[in-house]
N, C-alpha and C positions, 0 to 999 in steps of 0.2 A: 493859414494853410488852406491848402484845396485840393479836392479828391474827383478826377476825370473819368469818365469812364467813355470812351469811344468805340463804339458797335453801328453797324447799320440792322437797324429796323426789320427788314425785309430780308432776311438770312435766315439760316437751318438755325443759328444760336439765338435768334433774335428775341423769340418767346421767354426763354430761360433767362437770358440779363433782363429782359423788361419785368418778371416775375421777383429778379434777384433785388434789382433796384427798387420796388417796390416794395417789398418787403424788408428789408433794409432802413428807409425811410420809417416803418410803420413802426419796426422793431427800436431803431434809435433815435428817431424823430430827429435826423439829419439827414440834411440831405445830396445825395453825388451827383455834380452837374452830369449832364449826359451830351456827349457831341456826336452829329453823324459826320464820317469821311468822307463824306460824300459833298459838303459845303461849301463852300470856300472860307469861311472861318475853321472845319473842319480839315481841310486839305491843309491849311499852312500851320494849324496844332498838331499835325501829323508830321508834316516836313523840319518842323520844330524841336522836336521830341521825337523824331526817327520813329515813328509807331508806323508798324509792318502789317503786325496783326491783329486782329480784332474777334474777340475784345480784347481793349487792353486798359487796366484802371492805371492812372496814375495818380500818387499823391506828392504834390508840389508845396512846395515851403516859399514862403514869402519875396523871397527872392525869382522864383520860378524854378529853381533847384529841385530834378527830380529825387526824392527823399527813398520812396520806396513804389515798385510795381508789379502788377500781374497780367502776364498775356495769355492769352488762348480762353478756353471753353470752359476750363477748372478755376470757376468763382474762387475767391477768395472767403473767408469765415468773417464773418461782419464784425467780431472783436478786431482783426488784422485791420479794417479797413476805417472801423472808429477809434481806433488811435491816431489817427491824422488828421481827422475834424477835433 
């Protein structure tokens, strides 16, 4: 499995995911890839998976099967998000 997390950098939210993801890694010593939409590996994970808004984590099961996700500003709780690593 694998846990996305797509934001752009340079945004009002951008401090808070960069805080959230880091601390996150530090607290469960795994860790959420991070993609910008802005990419073009970024633009066709987005076209892919319909992601509108950002941020938005996704956790994807081996198939690429979206399993479970969260969009907008309202982090998720890092237990939610370490059951899928």
């Amino acid at each position: 499995m694998r846990v996305v997390c797509v934001w752009r950098r340079e945004s009002d939210y951008g401090r808070a995911v960069e805080e959230w993801l880091s601390e996150f890694e530090r607290r469960t010593g795994r860790e959420v890839e991070d993609l910008n939409p802005d990419t073009k590996d970024g633009e066709s994970f987005c076209r892919a998976y319909d992601v509108v808004e950002y941020p938005t984590i996704l956790a994807l099961g081996d198939d690429g099967a979206v399993l479970a996700s969260w969009r907008g500003t309202m982090l998720p709780l890092f237990d939610e998000v370490s059951y899928w690593l």
